[in-house]
MOPAC internal coordinates of N, CA, C and O (Angstrom, degrees):
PM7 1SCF
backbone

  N    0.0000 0     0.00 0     0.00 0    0    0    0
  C    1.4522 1     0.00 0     0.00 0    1    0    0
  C    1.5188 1   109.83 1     0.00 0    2    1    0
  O    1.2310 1   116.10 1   -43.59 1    3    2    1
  N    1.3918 1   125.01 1   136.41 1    3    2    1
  C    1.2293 1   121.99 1   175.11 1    5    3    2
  C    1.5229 1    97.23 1   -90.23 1    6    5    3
  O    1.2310 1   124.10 1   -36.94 1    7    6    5
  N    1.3087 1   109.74 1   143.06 1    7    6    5
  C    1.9718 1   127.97 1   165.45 1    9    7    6
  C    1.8109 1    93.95 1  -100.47 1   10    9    7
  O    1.2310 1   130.30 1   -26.39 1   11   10    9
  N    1.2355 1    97.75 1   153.61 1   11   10    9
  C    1.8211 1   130.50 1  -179.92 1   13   11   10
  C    1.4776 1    87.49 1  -130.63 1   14   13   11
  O    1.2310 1   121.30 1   -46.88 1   15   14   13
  N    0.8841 1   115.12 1   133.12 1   15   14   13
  C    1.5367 1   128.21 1   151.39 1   17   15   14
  C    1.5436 1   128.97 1  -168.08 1   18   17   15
  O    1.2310 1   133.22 1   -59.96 1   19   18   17
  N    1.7676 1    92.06 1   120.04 1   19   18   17
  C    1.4427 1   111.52 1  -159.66 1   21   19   18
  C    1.4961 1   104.21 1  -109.09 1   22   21   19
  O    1.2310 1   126.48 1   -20.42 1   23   22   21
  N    1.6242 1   105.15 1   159.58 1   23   22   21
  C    1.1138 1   111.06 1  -169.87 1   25   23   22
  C    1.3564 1    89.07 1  -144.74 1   26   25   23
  O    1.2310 1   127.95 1   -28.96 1   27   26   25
  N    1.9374 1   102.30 1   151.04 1   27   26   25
  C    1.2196 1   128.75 1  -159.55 1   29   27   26
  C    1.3715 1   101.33 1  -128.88 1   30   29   27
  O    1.2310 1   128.80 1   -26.74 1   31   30   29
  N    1.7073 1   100.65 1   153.26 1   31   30   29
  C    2.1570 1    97.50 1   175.59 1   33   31   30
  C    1.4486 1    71.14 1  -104.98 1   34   33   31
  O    1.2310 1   139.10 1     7.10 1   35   34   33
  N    1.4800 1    80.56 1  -172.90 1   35   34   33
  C    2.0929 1    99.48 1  -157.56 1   37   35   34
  C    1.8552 1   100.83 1   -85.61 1   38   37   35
  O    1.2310 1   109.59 1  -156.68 1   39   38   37
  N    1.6532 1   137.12 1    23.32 1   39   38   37
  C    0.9869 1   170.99 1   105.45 1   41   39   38
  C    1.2041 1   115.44 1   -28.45 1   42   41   39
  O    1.2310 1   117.27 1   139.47 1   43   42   41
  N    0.7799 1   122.80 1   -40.53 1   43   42   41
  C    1.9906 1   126.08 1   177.92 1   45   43   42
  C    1.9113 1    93.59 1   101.99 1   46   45   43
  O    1.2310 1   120.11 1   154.97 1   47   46   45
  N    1.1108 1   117.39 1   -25.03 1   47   46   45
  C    1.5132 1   101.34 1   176.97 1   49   47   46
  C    1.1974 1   132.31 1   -57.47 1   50   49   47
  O    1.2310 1   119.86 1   -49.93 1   51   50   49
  N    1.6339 1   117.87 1   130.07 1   51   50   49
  C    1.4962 1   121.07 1  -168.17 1   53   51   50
  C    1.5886 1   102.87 1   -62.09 1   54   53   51
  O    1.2310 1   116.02 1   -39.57 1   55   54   53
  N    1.4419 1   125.16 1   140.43 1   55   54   53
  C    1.5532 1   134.22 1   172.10 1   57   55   54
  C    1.1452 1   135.24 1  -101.82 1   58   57   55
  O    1.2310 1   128.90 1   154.25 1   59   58   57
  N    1.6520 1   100.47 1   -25.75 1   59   58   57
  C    1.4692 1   138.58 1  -177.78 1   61   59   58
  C    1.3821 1   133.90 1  -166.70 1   62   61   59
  O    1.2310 1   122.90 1   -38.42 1   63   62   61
  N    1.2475 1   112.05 1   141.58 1   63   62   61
  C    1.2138 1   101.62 1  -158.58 1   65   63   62
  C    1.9329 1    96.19 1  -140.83 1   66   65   63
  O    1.2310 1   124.67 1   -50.45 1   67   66   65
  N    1.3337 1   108.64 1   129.55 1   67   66   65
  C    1.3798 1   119.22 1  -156.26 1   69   67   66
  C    1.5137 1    98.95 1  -114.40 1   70   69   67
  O    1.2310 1   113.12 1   -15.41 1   71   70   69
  N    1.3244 1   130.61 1   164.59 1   71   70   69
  C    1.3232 1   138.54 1   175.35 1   73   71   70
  C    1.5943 1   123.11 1   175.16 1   74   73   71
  O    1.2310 1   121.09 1   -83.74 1   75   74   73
  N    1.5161 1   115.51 1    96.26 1   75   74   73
  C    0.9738 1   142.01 1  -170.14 1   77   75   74
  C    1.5448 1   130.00 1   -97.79 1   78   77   75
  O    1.2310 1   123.83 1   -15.69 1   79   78   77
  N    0.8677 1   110.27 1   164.31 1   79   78   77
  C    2.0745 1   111.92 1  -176.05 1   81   79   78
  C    1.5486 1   114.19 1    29.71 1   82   81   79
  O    1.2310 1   133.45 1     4.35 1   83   82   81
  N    1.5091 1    91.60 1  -175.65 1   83   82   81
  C    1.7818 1   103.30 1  -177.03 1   85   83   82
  C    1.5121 1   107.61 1  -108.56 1   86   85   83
  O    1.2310 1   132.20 1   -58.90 1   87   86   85
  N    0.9116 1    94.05 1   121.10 1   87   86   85
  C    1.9781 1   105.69 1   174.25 1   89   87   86
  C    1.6975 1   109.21 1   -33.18 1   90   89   87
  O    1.2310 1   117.35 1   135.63 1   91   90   89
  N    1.3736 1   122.66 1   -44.37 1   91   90   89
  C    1.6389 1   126.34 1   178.75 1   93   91   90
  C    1.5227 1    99.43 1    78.21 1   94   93   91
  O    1.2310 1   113.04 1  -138.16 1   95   94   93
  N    1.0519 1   130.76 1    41.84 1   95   94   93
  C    1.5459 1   122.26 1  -166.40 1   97   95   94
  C    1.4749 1    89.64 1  -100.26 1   98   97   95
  O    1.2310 1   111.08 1   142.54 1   99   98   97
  N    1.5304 1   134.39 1   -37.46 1   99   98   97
  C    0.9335 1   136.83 1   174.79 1  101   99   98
  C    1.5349 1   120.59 1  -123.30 1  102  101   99
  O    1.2310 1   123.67 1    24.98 1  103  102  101
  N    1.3022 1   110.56 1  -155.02 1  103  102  101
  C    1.4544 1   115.15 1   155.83 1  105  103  102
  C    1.3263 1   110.06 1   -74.48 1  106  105  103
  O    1.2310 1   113.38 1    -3.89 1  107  106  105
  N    1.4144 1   130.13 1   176.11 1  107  106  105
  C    1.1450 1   134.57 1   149.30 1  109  107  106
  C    1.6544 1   109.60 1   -63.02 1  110  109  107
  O    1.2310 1   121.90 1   -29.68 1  111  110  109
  N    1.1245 1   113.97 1   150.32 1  111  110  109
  C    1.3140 1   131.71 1   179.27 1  113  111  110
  C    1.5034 1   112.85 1    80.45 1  114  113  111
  O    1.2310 1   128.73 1   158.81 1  115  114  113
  N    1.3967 1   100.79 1   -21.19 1  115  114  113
  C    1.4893 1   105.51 1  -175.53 1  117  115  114
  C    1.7030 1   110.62 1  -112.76 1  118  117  115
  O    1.2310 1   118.46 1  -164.70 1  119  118  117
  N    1.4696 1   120.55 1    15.30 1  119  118  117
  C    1.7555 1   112.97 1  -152.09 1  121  119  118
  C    1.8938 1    80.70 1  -105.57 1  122  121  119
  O    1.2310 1   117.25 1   -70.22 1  123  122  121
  N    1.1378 1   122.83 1   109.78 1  123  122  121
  C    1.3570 1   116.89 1  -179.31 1  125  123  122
  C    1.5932 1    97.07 1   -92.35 1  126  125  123
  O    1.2310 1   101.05 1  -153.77 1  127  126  125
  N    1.0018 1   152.07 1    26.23 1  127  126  125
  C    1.2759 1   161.15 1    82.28 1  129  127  126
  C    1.2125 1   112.93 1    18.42 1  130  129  127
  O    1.2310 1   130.96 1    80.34 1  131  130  129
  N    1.4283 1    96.45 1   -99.66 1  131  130  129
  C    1.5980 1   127.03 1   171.09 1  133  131  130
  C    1.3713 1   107.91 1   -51.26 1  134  133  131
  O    1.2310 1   109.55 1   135.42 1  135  134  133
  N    0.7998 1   137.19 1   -44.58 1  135  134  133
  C    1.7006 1   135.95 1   176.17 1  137  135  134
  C    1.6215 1    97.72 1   -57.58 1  138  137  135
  O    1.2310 1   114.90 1   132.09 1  139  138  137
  N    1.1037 1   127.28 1   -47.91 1  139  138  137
  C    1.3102 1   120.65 1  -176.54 1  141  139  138
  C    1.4176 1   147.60 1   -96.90 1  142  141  139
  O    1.2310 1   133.58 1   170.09 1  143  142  141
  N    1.6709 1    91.35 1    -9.91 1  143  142  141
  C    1.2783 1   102.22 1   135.69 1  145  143  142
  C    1.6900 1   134.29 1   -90.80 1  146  145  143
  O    1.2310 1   115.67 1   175.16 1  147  146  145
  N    1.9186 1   125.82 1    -4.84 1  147  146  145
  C    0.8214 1   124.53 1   166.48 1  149  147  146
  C    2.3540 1   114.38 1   -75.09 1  150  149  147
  O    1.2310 1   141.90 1   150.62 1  151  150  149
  N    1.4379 1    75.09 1   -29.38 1  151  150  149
  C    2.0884 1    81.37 1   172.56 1  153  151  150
  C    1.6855 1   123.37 1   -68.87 1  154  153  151
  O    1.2310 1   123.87 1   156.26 1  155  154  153
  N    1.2290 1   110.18 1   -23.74 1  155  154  153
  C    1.5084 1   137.00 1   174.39 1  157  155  154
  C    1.4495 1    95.94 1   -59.24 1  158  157  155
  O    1.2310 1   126.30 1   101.29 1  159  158  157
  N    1.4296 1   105.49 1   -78.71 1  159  158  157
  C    1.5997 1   118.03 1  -159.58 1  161  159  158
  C    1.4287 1   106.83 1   -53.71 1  162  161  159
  O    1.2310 1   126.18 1   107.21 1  163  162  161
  N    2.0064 1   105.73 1   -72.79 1  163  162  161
  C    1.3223 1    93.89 1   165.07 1  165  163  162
  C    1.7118 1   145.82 1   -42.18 1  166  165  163
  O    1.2310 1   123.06 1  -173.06 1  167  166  165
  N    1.4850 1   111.74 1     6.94 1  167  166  165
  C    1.5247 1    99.72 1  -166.27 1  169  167  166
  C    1.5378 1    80.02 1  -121.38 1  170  169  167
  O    1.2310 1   118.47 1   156.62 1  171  170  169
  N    1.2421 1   120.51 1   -23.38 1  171  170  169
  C    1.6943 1   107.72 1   168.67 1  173  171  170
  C    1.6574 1   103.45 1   -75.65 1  174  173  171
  O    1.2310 1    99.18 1   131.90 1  175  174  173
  N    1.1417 1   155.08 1   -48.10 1  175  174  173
  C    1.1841 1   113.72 1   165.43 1  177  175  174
  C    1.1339 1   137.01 1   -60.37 1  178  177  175
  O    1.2310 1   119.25 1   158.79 1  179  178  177
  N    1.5208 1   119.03 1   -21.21 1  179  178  177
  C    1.8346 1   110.35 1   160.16 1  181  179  178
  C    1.4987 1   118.76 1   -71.08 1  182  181  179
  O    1.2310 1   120.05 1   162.09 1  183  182  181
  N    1.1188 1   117.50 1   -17.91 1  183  182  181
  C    1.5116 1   101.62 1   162.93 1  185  183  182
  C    1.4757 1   129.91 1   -88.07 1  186  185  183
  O    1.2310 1   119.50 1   161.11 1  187  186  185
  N    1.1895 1   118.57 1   -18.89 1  187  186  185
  C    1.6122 1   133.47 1   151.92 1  189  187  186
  C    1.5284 1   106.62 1   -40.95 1  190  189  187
  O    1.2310 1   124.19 1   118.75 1  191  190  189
  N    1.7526 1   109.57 1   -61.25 1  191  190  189
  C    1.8002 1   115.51 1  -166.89 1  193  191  190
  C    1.6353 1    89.09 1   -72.05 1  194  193  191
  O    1.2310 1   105.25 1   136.81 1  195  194  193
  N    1.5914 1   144.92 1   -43.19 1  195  194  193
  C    1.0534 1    93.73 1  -125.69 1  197  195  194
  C    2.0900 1    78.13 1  -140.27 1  198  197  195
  O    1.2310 1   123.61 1  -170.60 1  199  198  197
  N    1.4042 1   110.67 1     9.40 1  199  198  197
  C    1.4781 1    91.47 1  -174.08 1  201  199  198
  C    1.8958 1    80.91 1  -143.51 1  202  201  199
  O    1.2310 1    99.66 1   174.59 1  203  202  201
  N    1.3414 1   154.33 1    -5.41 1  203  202  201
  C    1.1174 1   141.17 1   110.16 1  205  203  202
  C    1.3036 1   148.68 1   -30.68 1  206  205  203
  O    1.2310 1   130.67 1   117.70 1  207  206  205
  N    1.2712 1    97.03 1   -62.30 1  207  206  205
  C    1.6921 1   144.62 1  -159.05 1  209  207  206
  C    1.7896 1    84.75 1    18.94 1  210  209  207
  O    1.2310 1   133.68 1   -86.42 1  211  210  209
  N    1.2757 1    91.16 1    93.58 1  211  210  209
  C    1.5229 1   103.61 1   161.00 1  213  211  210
  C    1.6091 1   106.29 1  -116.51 1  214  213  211
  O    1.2310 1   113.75 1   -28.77 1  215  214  213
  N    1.1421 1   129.43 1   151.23 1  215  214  213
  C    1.3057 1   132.96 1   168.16 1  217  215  214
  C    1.5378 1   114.12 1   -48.56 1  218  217  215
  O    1.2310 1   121.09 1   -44.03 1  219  218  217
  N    1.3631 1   115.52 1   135.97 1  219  218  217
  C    1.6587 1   108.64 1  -169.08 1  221  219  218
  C    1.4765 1    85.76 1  -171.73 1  222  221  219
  O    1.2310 1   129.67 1     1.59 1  223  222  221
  N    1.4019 1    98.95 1  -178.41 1  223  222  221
  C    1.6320 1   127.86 1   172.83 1  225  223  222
  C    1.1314 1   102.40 1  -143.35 1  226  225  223
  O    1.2310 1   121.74 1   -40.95 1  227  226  225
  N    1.2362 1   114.28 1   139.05 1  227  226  225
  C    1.6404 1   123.29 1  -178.38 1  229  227  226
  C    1.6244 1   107.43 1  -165.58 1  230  229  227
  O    1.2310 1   124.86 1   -35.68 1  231  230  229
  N    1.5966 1   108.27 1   144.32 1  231  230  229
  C    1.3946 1   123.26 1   166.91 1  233  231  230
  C    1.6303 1    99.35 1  -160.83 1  234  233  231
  O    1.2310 1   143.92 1   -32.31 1  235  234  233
  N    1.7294 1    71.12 1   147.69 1  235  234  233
  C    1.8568 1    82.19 1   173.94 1  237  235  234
  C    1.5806 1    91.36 1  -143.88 1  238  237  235
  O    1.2310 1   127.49 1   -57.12 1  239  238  237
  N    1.7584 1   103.18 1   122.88 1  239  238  237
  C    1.2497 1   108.20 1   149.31 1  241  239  238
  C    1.4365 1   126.17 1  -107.98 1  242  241  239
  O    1.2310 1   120.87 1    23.57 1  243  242  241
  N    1.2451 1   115.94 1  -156.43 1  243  242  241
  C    1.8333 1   103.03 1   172.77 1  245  243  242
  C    1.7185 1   113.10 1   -95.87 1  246  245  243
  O    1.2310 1   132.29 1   -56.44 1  247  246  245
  N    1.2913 1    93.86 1   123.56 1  247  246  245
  C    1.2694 1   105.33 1  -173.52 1  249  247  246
  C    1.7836 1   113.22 1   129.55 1  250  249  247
  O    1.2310 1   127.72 1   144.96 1  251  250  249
  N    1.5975 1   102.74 1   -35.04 1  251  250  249
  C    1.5163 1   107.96 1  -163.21 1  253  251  250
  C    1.7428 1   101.19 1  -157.62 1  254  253  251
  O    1.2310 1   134.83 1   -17.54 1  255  254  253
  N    1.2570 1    88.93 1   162.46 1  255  254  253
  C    1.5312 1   121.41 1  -170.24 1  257  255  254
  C    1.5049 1   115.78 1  -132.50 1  258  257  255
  O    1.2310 1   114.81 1   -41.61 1  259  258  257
  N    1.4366 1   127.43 1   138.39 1  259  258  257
  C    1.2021 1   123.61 1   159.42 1  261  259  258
  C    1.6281 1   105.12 1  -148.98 1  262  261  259
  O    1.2310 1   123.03 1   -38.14 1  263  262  261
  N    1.5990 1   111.79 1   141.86 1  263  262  261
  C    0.9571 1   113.16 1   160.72 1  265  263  262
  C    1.2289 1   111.27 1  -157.82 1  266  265  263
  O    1.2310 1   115.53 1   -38.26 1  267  266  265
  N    1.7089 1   126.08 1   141.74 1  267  266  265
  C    1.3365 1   140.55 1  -170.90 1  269  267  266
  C    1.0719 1   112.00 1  -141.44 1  270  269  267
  O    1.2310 1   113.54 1   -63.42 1  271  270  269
  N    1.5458 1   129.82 1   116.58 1  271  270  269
  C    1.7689 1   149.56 1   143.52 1  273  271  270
  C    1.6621 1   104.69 1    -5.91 1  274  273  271
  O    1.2310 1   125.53 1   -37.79 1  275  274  273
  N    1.0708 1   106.98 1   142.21 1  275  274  273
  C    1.7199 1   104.92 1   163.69 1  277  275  274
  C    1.5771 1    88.01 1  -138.26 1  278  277  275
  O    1.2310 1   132.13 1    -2.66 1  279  278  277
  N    1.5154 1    94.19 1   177.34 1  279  278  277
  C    1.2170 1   112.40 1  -173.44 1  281  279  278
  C    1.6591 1   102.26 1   -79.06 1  282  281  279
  O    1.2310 1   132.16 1   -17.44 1  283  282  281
  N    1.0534 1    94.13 1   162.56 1  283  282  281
  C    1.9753 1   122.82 1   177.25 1  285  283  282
  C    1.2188 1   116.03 1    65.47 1  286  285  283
  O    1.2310 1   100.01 1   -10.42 1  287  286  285
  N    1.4460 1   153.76 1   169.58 1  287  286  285
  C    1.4212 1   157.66 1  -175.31 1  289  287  286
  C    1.5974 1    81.16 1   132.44 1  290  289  287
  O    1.2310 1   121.49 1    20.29 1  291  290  289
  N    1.1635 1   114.75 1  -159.71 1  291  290  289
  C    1.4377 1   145.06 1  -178.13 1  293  291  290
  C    1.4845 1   122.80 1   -79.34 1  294  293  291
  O    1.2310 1   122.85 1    -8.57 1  295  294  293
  N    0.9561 1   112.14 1   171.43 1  295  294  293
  C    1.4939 1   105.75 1   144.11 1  297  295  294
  C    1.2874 1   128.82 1   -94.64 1  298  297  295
  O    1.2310 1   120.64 1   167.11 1  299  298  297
  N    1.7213 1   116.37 1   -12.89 1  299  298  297
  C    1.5248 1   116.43 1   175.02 1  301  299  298
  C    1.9780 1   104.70 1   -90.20 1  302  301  299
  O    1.2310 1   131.61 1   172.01 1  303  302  301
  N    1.1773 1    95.19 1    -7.99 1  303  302  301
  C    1.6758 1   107.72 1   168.48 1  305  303  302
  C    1.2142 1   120.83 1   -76.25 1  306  305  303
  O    1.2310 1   127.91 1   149.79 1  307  306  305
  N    1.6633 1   102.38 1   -30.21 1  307  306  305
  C    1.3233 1    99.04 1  -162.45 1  309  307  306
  C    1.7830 1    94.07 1  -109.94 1  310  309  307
  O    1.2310 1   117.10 1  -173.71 1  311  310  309
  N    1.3989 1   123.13 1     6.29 1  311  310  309
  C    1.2865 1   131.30 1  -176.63 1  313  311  310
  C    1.7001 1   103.60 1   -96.89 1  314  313  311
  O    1.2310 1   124.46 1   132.95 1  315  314  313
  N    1.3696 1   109.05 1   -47.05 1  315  314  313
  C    1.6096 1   102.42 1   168.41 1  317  315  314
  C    1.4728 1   114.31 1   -87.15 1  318  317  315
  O    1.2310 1   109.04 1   151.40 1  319  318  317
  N    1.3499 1   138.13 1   -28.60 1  319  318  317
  C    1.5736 1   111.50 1   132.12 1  321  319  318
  C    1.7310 1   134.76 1     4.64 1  322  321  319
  O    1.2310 1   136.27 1   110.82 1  323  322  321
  N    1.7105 1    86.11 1   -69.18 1  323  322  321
  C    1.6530 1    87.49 1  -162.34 1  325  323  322
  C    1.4638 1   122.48 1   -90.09 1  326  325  323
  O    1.2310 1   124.59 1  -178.57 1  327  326  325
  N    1.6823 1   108.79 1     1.43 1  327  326  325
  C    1.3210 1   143.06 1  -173.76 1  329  327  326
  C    1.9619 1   110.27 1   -86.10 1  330  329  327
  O    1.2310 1   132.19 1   134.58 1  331  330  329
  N    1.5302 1    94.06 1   -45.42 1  331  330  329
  C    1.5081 1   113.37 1   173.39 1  333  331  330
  C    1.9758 1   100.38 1   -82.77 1  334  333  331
  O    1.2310 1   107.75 1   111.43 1  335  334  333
  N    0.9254 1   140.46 1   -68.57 1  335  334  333
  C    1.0752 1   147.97 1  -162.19 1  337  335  334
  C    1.9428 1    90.14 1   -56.57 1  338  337  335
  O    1.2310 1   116.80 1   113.79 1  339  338  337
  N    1.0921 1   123.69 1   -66.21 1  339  338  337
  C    1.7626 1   118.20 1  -175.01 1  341  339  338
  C    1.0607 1   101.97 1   -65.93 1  342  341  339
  O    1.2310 1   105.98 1   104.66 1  343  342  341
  N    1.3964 1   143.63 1   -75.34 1  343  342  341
  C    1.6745 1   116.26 1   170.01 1  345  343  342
  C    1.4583 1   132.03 1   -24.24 1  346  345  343
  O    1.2310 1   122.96 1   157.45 1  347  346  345
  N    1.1444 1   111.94 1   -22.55 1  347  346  345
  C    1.3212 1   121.67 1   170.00 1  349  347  346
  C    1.5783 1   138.34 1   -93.77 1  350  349  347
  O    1.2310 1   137.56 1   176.48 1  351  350  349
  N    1.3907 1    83.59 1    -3.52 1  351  350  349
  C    2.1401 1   112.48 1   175.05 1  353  351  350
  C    1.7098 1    89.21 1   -90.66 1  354  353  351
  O    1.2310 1   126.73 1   129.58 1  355  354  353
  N    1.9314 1   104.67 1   -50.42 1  355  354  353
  C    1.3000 1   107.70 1  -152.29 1  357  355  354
  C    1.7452 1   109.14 1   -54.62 1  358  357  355
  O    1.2310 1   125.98 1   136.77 1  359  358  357
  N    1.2936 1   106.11 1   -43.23 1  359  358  357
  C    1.6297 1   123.13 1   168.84 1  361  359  358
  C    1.2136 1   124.91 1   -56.43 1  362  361  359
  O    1.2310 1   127.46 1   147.16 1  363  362  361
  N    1.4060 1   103.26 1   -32.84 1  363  362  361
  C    1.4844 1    99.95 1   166.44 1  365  363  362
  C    1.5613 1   132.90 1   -76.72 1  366  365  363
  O    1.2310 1   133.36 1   148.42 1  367  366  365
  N    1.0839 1    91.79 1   -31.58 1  367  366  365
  C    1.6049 1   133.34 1  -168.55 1  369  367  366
  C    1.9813 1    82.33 1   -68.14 1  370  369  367
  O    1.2310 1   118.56 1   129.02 1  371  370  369
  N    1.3697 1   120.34 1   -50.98 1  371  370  369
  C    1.3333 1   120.52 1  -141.26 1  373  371  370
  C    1.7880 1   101.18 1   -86.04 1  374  373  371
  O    1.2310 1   130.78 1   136.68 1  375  374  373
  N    1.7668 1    96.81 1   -43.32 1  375  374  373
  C    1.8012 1   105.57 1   151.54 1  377  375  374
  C    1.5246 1   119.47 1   -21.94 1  378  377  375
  O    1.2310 1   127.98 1   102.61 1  379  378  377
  N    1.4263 1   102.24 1   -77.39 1  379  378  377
  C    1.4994 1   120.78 1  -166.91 1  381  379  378
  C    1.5599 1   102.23 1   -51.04 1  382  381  379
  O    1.2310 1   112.52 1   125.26 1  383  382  381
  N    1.1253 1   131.73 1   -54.74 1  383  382  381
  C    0.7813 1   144.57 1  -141.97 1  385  383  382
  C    1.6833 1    93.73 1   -77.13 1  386  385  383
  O    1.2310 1   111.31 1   139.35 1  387  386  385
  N    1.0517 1   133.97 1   -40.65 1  387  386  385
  C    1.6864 1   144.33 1   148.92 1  389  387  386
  C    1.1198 1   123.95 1   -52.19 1  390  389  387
  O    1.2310 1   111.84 1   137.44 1  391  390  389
  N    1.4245 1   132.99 1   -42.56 1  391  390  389
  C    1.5829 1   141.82 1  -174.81 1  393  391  390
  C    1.9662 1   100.71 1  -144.36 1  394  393  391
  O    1.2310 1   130.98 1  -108.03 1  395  394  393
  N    2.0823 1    96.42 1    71.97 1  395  394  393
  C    1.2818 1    90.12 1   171.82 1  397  395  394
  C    1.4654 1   128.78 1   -82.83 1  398  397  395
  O    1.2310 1   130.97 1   179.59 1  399  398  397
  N    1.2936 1    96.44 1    -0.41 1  399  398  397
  C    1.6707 1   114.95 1   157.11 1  401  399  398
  C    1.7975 1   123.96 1   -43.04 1  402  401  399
  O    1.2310 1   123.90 1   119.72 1  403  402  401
  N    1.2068 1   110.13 1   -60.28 1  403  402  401
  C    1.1717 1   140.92 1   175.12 1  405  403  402
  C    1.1195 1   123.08 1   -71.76 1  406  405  403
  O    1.2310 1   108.71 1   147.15 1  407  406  405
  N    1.6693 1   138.73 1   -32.85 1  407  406  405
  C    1.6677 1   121.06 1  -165.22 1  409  407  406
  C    1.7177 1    80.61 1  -167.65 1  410  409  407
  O    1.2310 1   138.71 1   -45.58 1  411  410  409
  N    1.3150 1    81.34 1   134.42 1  411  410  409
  C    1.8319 1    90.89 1  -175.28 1  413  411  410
  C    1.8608 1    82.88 1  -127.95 1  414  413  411
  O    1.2310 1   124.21 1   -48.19 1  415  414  413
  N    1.4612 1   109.52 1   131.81 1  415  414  413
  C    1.6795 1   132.56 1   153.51 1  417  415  414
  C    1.1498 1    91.80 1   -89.02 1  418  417  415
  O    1.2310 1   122.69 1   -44.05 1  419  418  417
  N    1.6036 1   112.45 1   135.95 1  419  418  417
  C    1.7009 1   136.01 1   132.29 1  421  419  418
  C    1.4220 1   137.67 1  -123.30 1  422  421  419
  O    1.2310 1   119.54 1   -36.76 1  423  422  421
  N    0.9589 1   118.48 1   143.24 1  423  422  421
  C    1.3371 1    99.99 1  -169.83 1  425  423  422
  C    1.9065 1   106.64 1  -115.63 1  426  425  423
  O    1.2310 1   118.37 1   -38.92 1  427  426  425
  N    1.3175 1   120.71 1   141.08 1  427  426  425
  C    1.6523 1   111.03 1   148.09 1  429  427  426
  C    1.3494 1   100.31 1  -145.73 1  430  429  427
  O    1.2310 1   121.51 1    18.69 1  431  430  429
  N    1.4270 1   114.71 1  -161.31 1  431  430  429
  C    1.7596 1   141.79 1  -109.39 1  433  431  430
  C    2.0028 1    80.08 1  -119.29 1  434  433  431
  O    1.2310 1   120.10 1   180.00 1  435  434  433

């Protein structure tokens, strides 16, 4: 099962955004699951580096995802930030919600 787990400042803005294991819906190579929640994650950190560029930390290997806000950038940095990062809960969110077998979103504080 893949886990999502997001984290919020006391604002409702996403801070971090977590993504763990393989859904198992299929084989590997074949779990279009996993393919689509691995295209999600990865395309929210390229839009963080390269159509935000807000200060962050991010890696994605296979299997997992991490990415976390840092302090300073803009406010229009930190506005398409939070635009890319919730579209990217919302998709996940929209997965799960089809194969809740497979990929559970949570969110806390």
């Amino acid at each position: 099962m893949t886990e999502v787990q997001v984290r919020r400042a006391p604002d409702g803005t996403v801070t971090e955004l977590r993504v763990s294991g393989h859904t198992g819906y299929a084989e590997l190579g074949e779990d279009i699951v996993c393919a689509g929640v691995s295209a999600l994650a990865v395309t929210c950190l390229i839009g963080l580096k390269k159509v935000a560029r807000h200060p962050h930390e991010g890696k994605a290997r296979s299997g997992s995802m991490h990415c976390k806000l840092l302090p300073g950038g803009t406010p229009e940095s930190a506005a398409k930030a939070q635009a890319i990062l919730e579209t990217t809960v919302l998709g996940l969110q929209d997965i799960a919600k089809d194969y809740q077998q497979f990929i559970r979103v949570t969110e806390g504080g």
